[in-house]
C-alpha positions in Angstrom: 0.0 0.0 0.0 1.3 3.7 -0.6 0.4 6.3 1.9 0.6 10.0 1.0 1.6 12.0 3.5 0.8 15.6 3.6 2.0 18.8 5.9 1.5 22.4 6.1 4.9 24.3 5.7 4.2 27.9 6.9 5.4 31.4 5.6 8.7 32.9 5.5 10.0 36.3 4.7 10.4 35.0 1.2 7.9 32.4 0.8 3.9 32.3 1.8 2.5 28.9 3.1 2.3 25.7 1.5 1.6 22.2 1.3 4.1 19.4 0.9 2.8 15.6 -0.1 5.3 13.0 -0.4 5.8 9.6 -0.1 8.2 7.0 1.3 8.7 5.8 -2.4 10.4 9.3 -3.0 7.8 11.1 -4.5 6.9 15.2 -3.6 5.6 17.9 -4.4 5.1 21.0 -3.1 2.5 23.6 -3.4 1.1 27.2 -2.9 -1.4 26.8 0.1 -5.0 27.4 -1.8 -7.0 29.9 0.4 -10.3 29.5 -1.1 -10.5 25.3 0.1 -11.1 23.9 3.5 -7.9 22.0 5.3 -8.9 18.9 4.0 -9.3 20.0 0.5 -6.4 21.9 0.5 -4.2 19.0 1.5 -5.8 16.1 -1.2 -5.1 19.1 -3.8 -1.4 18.5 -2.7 -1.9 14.5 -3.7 -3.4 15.7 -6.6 -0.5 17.6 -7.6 2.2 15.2 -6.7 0.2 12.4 -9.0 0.3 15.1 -12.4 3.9 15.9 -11.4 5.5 12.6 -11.6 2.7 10.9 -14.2 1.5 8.3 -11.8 -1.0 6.5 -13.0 -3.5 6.6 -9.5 -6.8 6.8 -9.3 -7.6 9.1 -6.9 -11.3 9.2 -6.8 -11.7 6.6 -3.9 -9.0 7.9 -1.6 -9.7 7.9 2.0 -7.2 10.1 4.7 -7.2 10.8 8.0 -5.8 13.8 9.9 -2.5 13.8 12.4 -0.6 15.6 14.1 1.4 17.1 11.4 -1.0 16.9 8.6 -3.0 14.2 6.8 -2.6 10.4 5.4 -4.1 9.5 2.4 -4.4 6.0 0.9 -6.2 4.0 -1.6 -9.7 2.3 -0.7 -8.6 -1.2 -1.8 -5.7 -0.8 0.4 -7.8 -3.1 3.1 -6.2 -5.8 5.9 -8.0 -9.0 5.9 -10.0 -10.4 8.6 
């Protein structure tokens, strides 16, 4: 399973705020943070960014995340465990 990490990055004196999604597999991306959205919004448009930057081929539609301390998870819906 891939899990897509994502965390707010907050301004500098020569940078506003912004959204970093990465993975463990080395994929990143990061992003200008998108006012107009709610948190949770704002974050998945990270994912959606990092998946047109490196052509993954993911389908995104049926992601599911969760928040932590830092940020959010996501991961795919057929990522399951077995009972």
């Amino acid at each position: 399973m891939v899990a897509i990490q994502t965390k707010y990055i907050g301004p500098t004196n020569s940078r506003g705020s912004r959204i970093k999604a990465w993975t463990d597999t080395g994929f990143s991306v990061t992003i200008g943070y998108d006012y107009g959205l709610e948190d949770e919004a704002r974050h998945f448009k990270a994912v959606q960014a990092m998946v047109t930057k490196h052509d993954l081929d993911w389908d995104l539609k049926d992601m599911r995340c969760g928040g932590t301390k830092n940020g959010y998870v996501f991961c795919f819906s057929h990522s399951v465990v077995g009972a």
